[in-house]
Structure formats: C-alpha cells, structure tokens
C-alpha positions, 0 to 999 in steps of 0.5 A: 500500500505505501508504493501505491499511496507514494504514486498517488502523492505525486498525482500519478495514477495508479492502475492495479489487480486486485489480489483479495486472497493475498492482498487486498490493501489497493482497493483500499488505498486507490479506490477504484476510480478515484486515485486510479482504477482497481481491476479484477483480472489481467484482462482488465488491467490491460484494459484499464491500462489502455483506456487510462492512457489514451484520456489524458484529462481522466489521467489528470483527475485521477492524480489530483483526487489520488493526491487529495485522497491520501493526504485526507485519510493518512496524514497524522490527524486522521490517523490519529483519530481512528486510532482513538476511535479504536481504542475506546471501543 
C-alpha cells in the first residue's frame, strides 16, 4: 500500500489487480476510480491500462483526487483519530 499511496502523492495514477486472497490493501488505498482504477483480472488491467492512457484529462483527475485522497485519510490527524476511535471501543 505505501508504493501505491507514494504514486498517488505525486498525482500519478495508479492502475492495479486486485489480489483479495493475498492482498487486498489497493482497493483500499486507490479506490477504484478515484486515485486510479482497481481491476479484477489481467484482462482488465490491460484494459484499464489502455483506456487510462489514451484520456489524458481522466489521467489528470485521477492524480489530483489520488493526491487529495491520501493526504485526507493518512496524514497524522486522521490517523490519529481512528486510532482513538479504536481504542475506546
């Protein structure tokens, strides 16, 4: 998750497969559709690959929410929050 949160820092969009048996933090840390596009086979992500590189302006949204997206939910305050929240149930 922290490599595909860094890349969104930096506005880049991130395309990804979805691994629930492994792994399954880049659903959580991309959402699908706002810091980039979460795909369920090798055929989607080379689709989604194809589509996201051809609209550049879609390319650009992605980035900027990505971006805004990490910064809301993993910066210390909101961190910190959720970690009190957890610890008075």
């Amino acid at each position: 998750g922290m490599v595909l949160a860094e890349a969104m820092l930096c506005h880049t969009p991130v395309v990804t497969l979805s691994r629930p048996v492994r792994d399954n933090s880049q659903l959580e840390v991309v959402q699908h559709d706002v810091g980039g596009l979460v795909a369920a086979t090798e055929e989607d992500l080379a689709h989604a690959m194809t589509m996201l590189g051809g609209d550049a302006a879609w390319r650009a949204r992605l980035g900027a929410a990505g971006g805004a997206s990490v910064r809301d939910r993993f910066n210390i305050n909101a961190v910190t929050h959720q970690l009190l929240e957890i610890a008075r149930c």
